[in-house]
PDB file of N, CA, C and O in Angstrom:
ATOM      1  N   UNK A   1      71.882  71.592 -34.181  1.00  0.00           N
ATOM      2  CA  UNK A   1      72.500  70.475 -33.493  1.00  0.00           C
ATOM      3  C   UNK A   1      71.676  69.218 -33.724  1.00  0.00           C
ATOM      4  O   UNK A   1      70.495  69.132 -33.388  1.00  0.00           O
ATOM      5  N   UNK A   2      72.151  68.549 -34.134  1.00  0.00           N
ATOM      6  CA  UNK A   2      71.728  67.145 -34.241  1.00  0.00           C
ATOM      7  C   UNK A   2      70.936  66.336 -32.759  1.00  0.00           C
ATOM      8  O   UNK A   2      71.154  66.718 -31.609  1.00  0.00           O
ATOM      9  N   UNK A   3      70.366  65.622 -32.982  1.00  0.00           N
ATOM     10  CA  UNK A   3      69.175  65.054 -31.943  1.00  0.00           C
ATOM     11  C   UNK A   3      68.764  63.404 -32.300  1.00  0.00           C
ATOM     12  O   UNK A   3      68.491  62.781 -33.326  1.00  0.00           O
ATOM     13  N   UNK A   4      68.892  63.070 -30.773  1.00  0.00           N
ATOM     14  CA  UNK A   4      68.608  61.266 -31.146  1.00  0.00           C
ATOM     15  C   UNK A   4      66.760  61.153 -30.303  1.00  0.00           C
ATOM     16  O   UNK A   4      66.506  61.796 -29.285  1.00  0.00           O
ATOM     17  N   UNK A   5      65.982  60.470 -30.817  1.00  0.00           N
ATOM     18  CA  UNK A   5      64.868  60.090 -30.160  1.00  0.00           C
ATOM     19  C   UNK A   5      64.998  58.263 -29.879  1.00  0.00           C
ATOM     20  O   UNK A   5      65.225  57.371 -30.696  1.00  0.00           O
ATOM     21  N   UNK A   6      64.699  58.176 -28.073  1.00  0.00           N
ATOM     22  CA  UNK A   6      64.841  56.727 -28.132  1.00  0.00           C
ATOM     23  C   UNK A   6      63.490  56.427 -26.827  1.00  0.00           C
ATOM     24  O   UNK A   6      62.646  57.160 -26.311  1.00  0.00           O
ATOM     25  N   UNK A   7      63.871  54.898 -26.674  1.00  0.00           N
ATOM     26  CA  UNK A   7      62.285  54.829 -25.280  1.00  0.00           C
ATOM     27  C   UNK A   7      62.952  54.757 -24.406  1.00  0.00           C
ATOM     28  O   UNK A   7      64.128  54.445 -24.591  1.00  0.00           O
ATOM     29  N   UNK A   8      62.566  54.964 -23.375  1.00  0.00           N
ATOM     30  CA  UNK A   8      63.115  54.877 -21.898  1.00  0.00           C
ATOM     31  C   UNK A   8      61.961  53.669 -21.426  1.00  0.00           C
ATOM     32  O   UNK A   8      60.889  53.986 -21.942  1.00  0.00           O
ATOM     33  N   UNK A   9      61.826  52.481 -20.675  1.00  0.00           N
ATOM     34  CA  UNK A   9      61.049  51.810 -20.489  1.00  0.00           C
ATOM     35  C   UNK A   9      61.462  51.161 -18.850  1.00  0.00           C
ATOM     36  O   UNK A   9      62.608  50.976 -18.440  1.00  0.00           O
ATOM     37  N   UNK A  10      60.264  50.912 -18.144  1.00  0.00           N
ATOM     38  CA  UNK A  10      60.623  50.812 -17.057  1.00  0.00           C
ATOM     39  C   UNK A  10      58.909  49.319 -16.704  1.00  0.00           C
ATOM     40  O   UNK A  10      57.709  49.340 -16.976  1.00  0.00           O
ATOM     41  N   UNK A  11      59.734  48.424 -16.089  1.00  0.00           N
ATOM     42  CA  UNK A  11      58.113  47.138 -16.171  1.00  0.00           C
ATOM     43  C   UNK A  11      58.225  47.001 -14.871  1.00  0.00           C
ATOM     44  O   UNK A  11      59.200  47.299 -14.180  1.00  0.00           O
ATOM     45  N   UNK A  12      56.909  46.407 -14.435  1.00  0.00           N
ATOM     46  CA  UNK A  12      56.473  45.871 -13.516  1.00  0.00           C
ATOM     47  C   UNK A  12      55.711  44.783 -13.753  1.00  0.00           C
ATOM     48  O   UNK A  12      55.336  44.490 -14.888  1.00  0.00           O
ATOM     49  N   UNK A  13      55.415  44.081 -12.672  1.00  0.00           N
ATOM     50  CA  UNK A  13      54.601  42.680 -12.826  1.00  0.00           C
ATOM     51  C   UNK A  13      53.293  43.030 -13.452  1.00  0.00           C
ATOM     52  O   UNK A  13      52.780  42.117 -14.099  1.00  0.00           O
ATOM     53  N   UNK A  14      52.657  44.139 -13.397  1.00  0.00           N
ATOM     54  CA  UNK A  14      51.612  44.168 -13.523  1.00  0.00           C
ATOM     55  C   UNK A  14      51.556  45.747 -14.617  1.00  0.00           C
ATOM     56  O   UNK A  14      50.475  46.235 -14.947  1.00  0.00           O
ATOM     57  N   UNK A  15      52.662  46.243 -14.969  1.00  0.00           N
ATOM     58  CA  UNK A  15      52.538  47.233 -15.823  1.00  0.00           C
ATOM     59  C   UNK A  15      54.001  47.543 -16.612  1.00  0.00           C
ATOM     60  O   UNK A  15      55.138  47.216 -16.270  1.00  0.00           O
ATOM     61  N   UNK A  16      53.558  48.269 -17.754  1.00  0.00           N
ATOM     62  CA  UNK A  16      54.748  48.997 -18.323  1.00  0.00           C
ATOM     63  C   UNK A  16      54.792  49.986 -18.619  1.00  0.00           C
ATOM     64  O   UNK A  16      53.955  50.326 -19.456  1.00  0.00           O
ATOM     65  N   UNK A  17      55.991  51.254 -18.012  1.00  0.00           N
ATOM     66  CA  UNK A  17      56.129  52.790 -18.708  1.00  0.00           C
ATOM     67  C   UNK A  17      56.925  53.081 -19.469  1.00  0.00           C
ATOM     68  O   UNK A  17      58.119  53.046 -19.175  1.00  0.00           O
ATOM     69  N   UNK A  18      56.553  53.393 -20.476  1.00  0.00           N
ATOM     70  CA  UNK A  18      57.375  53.644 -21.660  1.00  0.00           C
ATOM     71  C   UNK A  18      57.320  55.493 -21.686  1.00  0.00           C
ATOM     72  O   UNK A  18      56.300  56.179 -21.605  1.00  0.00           O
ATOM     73  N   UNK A  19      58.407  55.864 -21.792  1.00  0.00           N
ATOM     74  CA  UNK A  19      58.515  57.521 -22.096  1.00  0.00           C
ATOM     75  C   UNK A  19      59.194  57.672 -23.703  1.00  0.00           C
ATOM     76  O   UNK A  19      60.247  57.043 -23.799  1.00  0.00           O
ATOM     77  N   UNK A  20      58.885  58.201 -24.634  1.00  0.00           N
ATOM     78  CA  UNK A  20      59.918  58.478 -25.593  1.00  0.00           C
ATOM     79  C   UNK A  20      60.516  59.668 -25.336  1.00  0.00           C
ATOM     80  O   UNK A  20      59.663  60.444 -24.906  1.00  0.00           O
ATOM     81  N   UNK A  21      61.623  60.187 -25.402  1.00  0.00           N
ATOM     82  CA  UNK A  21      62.724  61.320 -25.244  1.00  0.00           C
ATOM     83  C   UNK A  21      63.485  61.595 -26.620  1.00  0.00           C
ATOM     84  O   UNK A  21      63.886  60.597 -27.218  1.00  0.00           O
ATOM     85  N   UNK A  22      63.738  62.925 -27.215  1.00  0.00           N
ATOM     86  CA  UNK A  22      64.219  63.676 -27.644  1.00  0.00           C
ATOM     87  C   UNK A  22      65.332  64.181 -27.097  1.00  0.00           C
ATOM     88  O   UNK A  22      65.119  64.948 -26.158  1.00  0.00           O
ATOM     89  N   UNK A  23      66.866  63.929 -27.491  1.00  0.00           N
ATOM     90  CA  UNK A  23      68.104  64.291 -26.954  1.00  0.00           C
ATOM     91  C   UNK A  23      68.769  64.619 -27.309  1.00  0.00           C
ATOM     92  O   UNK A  23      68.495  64.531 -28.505  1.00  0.00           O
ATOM     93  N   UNK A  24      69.962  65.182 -27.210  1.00  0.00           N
ATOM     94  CA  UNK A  24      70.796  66.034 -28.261  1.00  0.00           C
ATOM     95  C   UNK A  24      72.132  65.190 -28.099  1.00  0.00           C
ATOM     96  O   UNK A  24      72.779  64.815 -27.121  1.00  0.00           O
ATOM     97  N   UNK A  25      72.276  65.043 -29.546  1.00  0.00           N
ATOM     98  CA  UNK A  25      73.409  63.989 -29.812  1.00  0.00           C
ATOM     99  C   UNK A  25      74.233  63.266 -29.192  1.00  0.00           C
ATOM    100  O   UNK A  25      74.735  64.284 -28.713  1.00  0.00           O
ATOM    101  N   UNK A  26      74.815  62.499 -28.771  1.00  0.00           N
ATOM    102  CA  UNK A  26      75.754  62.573 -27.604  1.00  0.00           C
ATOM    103  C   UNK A  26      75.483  62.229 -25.952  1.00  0.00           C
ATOM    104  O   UNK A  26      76.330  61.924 -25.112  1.00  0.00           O
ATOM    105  N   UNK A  27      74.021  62.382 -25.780  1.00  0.00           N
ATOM    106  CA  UNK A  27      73.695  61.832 -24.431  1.00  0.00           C
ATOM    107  C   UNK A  27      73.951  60.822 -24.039  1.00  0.00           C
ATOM    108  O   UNK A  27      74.911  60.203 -24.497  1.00  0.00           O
ATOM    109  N   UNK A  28      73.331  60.431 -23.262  1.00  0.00           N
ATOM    110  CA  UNK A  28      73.927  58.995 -22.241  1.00  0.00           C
ATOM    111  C   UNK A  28      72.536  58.331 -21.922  1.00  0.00           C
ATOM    112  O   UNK A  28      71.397  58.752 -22.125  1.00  0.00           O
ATOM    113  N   UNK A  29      73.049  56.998 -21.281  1.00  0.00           N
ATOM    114  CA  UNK A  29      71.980  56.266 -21.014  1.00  0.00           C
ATOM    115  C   UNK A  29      71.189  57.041 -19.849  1.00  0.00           C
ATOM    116  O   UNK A  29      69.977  57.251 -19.786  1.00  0.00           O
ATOM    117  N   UNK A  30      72.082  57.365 -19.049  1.00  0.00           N
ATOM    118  CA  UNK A  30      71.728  58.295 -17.574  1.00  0.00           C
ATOM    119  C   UNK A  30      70.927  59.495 -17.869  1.00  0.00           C
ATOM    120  O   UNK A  30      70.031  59.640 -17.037  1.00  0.00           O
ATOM    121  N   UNK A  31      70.967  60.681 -19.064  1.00  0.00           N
ATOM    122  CA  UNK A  31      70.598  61.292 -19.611  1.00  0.00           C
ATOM    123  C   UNK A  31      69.168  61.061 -20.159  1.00  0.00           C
ATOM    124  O   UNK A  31      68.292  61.923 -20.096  1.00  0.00           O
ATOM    125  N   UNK A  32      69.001  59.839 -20.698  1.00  0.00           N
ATOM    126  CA  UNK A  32      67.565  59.446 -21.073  1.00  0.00           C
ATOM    127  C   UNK A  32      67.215  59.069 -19.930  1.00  0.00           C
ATOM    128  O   UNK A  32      66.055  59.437 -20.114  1.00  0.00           O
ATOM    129  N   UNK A  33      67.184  58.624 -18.818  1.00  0.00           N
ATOM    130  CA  UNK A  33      66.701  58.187 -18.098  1.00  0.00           C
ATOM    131  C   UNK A  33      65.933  59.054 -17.153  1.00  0.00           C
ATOM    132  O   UNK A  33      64.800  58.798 -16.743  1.00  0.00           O
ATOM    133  N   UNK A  34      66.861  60.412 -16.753  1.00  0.00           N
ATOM    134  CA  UNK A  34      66.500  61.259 -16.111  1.00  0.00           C
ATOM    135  C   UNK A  34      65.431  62.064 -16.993  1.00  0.00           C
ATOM    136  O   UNK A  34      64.350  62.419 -16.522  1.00  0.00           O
ATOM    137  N   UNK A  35      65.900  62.372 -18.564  1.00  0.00           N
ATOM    138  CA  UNK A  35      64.573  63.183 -19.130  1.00  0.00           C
ATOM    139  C   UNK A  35      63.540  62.416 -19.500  1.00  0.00           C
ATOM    140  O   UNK A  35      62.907  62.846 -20.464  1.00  0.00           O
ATOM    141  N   UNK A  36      63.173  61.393 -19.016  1.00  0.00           N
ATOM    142  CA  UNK A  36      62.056  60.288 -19.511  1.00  0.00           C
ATOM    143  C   UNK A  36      60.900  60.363 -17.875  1.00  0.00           C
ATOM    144  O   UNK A  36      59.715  60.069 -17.723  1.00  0.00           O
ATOM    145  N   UNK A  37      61.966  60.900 -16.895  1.00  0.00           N
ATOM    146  CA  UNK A  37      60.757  61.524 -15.465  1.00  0.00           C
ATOM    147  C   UNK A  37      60.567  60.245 -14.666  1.00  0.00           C
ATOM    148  O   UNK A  37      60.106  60.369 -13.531  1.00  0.00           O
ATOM    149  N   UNK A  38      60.932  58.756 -15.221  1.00  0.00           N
ATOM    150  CA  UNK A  38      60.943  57.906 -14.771  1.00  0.00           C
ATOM    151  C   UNK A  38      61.329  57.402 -13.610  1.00  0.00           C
ATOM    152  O   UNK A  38      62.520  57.170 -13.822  1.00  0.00           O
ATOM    153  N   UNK A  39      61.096  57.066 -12.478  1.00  0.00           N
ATOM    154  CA  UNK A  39      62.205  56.921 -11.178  1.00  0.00           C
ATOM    155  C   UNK A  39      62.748  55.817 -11.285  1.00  0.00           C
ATOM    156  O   UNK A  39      62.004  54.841 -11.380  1.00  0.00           O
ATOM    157  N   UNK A  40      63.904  55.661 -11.298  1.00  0.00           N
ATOM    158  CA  UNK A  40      64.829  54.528 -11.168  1.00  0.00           C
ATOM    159  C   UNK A  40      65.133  54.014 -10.007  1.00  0.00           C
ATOM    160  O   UNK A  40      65.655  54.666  -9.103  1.00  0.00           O
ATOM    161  N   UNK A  41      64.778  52.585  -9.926  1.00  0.00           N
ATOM    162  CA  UNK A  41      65.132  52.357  -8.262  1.00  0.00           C
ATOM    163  C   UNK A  41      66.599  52.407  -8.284  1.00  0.00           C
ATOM    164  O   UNK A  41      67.250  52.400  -9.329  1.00  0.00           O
ATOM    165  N   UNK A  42      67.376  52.485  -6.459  1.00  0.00           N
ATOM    166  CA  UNK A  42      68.205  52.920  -6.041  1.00  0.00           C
ATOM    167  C   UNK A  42      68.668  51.211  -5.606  1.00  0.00           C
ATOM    168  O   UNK A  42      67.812  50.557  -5.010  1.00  0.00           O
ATOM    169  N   UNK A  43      69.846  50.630  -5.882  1.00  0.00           N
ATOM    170  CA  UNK A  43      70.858  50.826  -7.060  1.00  0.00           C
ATOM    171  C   UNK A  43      70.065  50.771  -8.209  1.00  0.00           C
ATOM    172  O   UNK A  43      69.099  50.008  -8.198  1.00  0.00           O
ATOM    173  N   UNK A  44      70.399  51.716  -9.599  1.00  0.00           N
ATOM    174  CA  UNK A  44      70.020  51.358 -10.688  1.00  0.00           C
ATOM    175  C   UNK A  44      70.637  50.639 -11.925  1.00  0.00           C
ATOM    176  O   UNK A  44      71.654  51.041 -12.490  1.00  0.00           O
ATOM    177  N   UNK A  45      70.054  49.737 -12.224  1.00  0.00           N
ATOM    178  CA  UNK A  45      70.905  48.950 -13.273  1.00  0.00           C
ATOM    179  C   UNK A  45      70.271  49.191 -14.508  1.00  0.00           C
ATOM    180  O   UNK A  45      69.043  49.265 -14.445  1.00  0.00           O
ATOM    181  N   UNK A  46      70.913  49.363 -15.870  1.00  0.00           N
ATOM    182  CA  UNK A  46      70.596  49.755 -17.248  1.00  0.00           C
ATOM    183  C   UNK A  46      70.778  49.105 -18.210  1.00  0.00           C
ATOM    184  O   UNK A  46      71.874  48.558 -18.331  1.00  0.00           O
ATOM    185  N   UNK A  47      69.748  48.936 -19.245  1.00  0.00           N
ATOM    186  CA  UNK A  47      70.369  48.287 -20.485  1.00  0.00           C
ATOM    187  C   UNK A  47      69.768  48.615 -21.694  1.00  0.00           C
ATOM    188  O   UNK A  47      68.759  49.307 -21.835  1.00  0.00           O
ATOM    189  N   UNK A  48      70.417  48.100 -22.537  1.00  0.00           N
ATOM    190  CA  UNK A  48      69.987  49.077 -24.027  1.00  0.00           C
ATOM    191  C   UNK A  48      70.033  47.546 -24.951  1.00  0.00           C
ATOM    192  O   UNK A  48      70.941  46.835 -25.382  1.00  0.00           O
ATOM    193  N   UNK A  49      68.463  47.493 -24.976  1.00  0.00           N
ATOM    194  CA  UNK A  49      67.815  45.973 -25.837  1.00  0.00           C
ATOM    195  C   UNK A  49      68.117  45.014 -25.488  1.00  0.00           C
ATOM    196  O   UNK A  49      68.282  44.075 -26.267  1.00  0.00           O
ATOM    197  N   UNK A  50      68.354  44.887 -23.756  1.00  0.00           N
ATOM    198  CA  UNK A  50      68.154  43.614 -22.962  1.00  0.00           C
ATOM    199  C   UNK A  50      69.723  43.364 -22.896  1.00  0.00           C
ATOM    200  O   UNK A  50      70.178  42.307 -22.461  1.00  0.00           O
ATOM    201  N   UNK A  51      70.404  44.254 -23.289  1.00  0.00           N
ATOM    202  CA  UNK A  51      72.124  44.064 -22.795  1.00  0.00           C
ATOM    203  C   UNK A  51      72.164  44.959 -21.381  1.00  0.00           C
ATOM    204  O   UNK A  51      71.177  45.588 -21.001  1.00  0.00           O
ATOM    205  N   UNK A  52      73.037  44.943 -20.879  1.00  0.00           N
ATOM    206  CA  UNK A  52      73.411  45.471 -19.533  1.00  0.00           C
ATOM    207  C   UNK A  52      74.424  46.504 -19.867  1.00  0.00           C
ATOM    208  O   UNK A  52      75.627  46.258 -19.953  1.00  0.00           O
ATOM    209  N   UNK A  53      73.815  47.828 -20.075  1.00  0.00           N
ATOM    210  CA  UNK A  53      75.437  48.757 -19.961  1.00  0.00           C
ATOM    211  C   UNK A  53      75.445  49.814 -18.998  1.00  0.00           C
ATOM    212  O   UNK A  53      74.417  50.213 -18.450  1.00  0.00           O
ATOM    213  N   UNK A  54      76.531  50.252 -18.792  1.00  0.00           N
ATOM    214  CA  UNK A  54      77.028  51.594 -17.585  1.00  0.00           C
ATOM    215  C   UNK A  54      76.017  53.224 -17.986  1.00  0.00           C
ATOM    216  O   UNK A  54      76.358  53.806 -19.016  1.00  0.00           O
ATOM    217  N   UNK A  55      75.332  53.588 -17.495  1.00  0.00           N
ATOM    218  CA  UNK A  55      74.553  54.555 -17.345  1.00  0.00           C
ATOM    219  C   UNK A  55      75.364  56.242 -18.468  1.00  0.00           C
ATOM    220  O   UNK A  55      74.886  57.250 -18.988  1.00  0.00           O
ATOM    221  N   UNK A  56      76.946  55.542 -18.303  1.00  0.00           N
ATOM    222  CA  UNK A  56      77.480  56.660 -19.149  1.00  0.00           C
ATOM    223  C   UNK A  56      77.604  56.348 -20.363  1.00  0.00           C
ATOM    224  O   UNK A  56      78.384  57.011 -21.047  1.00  0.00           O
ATOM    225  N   UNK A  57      76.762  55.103 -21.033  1.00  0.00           N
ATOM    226  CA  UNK A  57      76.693  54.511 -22.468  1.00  0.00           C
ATOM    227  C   UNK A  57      76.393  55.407 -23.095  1.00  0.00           C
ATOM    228  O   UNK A  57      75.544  56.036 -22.463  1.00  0.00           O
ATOM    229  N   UNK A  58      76.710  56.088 -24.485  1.00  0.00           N
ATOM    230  CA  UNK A  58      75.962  57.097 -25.402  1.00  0.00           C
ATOM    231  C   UNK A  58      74.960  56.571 -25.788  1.00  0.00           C
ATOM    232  O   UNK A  58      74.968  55.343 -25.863  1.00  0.00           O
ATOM    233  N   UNK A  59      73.767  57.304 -26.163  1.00  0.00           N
ATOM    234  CA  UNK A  59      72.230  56.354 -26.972  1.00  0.00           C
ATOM    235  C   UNK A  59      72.641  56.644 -28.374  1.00  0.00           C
ATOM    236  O   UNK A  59      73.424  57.533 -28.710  1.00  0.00           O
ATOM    237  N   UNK A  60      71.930  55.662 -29.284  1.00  0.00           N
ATOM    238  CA  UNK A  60      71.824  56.229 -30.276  1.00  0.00           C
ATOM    239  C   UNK A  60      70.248  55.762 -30.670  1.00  0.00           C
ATOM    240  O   UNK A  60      69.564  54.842 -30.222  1.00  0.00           O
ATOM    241  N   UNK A  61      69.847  57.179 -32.097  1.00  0.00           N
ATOM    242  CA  UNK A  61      68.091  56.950 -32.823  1.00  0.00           C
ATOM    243  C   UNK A  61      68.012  55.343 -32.408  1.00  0.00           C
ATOM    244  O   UNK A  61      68.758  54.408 -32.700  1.00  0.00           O
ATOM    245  N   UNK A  62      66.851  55.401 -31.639  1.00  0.00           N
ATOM    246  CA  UNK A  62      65.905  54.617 -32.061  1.00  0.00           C
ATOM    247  C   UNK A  62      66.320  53.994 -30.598  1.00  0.00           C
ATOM    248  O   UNK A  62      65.321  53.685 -29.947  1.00  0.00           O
ATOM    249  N   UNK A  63      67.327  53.789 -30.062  1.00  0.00           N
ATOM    250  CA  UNK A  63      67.695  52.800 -28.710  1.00  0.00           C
ATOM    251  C   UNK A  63      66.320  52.811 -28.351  1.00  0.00           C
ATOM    252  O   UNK A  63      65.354  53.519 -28.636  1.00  0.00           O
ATOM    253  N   UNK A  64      66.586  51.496 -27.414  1.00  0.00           N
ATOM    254  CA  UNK A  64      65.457  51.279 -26.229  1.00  0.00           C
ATOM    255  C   UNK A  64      66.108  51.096 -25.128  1.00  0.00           C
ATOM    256  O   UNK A  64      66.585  49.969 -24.996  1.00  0.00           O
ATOM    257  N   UNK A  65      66.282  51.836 -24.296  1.00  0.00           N
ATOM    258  CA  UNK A  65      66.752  52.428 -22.617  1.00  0.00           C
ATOM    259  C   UNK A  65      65.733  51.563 -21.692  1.00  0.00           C
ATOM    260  O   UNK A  65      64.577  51.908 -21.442  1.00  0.00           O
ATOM    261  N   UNK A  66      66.332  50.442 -21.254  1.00  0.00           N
ATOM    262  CA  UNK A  66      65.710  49.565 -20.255  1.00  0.00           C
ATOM    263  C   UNK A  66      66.352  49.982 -18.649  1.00  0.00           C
ATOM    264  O   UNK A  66      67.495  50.109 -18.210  1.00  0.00           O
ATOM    265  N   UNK A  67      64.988  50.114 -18.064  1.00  0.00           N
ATOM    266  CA  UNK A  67      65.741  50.000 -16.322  1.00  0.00           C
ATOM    267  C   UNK A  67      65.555  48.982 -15.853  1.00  0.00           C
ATOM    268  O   UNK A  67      64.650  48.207 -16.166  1.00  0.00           O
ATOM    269  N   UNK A  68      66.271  48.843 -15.140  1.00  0.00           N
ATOM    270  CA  UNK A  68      66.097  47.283 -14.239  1.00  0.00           C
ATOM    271  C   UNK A  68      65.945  47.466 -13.277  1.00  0.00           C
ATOM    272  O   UNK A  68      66.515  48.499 -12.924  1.00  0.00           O
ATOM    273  N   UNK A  69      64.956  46.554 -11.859  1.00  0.00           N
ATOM    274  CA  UNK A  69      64.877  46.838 -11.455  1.00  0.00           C
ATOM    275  C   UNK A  69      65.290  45.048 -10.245  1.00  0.00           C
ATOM    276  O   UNK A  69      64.992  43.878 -10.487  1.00  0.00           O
ATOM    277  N   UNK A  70      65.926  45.561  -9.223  1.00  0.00           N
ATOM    278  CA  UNK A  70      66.565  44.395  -8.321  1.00  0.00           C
ATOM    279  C   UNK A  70      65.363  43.282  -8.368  1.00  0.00           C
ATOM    280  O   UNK A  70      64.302  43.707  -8.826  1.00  0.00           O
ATOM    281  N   UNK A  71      65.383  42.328  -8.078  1.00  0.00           N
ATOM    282  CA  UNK A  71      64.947  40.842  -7.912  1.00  0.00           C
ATOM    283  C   UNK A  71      64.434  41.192  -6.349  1.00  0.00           C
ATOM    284  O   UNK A  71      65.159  41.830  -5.587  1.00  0.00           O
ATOM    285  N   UNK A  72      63.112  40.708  -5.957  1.00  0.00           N
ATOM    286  CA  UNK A  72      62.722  40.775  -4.824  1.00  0.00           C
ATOM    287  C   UNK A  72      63.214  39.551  -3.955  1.00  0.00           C
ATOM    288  O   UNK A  72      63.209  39.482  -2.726  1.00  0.00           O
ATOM    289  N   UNK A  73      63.688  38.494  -4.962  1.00  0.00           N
ATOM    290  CA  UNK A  73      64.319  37.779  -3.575  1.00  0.00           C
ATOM    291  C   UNK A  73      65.217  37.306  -4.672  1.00  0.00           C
ATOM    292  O   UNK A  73      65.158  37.470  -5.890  1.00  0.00           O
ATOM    293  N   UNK A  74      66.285  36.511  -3.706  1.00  0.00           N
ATOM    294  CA  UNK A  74      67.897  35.760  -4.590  1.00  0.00           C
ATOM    295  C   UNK A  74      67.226  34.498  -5.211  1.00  0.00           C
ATOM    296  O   UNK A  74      66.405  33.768  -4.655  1.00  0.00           O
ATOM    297  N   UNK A  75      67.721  34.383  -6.439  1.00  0.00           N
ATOM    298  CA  UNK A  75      67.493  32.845  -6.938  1.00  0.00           C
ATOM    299  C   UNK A  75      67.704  31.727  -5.546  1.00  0.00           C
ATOM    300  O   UNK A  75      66.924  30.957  -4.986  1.00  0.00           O
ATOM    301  N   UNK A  76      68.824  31.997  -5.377  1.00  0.00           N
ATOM    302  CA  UNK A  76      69.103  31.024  -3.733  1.00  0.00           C
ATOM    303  C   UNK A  76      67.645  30.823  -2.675  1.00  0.00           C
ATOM    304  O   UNK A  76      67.015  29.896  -2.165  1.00  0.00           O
ATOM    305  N   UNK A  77      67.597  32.320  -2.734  1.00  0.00           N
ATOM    306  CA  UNK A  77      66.336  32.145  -1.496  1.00  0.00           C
ATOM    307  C   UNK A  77      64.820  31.406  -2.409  1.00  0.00           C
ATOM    308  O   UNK A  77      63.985  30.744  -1.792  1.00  0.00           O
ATOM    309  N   UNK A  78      64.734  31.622  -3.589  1.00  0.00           N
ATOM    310  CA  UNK A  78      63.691  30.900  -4.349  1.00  0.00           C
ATOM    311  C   UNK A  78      63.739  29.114  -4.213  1.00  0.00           C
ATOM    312  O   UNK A  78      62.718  28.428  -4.163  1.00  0.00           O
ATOM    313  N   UNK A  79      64.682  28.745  -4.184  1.00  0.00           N
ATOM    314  CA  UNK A  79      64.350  27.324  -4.675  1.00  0.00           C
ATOM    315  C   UNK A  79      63.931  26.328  -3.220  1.00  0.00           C
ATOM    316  O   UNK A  79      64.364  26.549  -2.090  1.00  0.00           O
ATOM    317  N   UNK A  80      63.192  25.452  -3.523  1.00  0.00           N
ATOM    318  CA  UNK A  80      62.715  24.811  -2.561  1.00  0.00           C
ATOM    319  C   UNK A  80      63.874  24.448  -1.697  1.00  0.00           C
ATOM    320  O   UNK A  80      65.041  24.714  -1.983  1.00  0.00           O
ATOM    321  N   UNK A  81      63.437  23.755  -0.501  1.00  0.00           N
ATOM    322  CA  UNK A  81      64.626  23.723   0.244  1.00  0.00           C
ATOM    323  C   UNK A  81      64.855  22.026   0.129  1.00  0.00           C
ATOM    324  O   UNK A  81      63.870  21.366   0.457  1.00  0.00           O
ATOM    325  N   UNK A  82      66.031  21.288  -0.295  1.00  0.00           N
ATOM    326  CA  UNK A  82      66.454  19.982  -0.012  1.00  0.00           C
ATOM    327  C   UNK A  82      66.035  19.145   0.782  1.00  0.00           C
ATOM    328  O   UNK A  82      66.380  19.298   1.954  1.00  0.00           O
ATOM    329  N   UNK A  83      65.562  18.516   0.597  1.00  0.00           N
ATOM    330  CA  UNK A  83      64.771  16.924   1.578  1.00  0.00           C
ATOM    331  C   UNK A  83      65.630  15.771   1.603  1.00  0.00           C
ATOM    332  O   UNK A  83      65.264  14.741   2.169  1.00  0.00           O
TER     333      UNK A  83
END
C-alpha cells in the first residue's frame, strides 16, 4: 500500500513542534494530526501551507499540516481605544 510522509506543525510565541508522520495514502488532515500526538486546541482550525482547510482534506507527500491556534484576544479588543 502506498504511503504519504508530511509535518504536522504546531507554534507558539515562544516555540515550535514539528512531528513528521508516515500515512497510508488517502489520509486526512485530521489523520495527521492525531498521529503526529500533537494536542490541538479545542475549536481546532487547520491548514496545509498557510491555507485554511476542513480537517477531512486528504494530505499529500511532502504537505505541511499547520494547526492553528485561536487569537488570545479579537483584533477589536487590540486596538487602542478612540480619543
Amino acid at each position: 500500500m502506498k504511503r504519504v510522509t508530511v509535518e504536522v506543525v504546531l507554534a507558539f510565541p515562544e516555540r515550535q513542534s514539528v512531528r513528521r508522520v508516515d500515512l497510508p495514502a488517502g489520509s486526512t488532515v485530521g489523520d495527521a494530526v492525531v498521529a503526529s500526538g500533537l494536542q490541538a486546541p479545542a475549536p481546532a482550525r487547520f491548514g496545509v501551507y498557510g491555507k485554511a482547510v476542513p480537517a477531512a482534506t486528504v494530505v499529500r507527500e511532502g504537505d505541511r499540516v499547520e494547526i492553528y491556534r485561536s487569537p488570545l484576544a479579537s483584533t477589536r479588543e487590540m486596538r487602542p481605544p478612540n480619543e
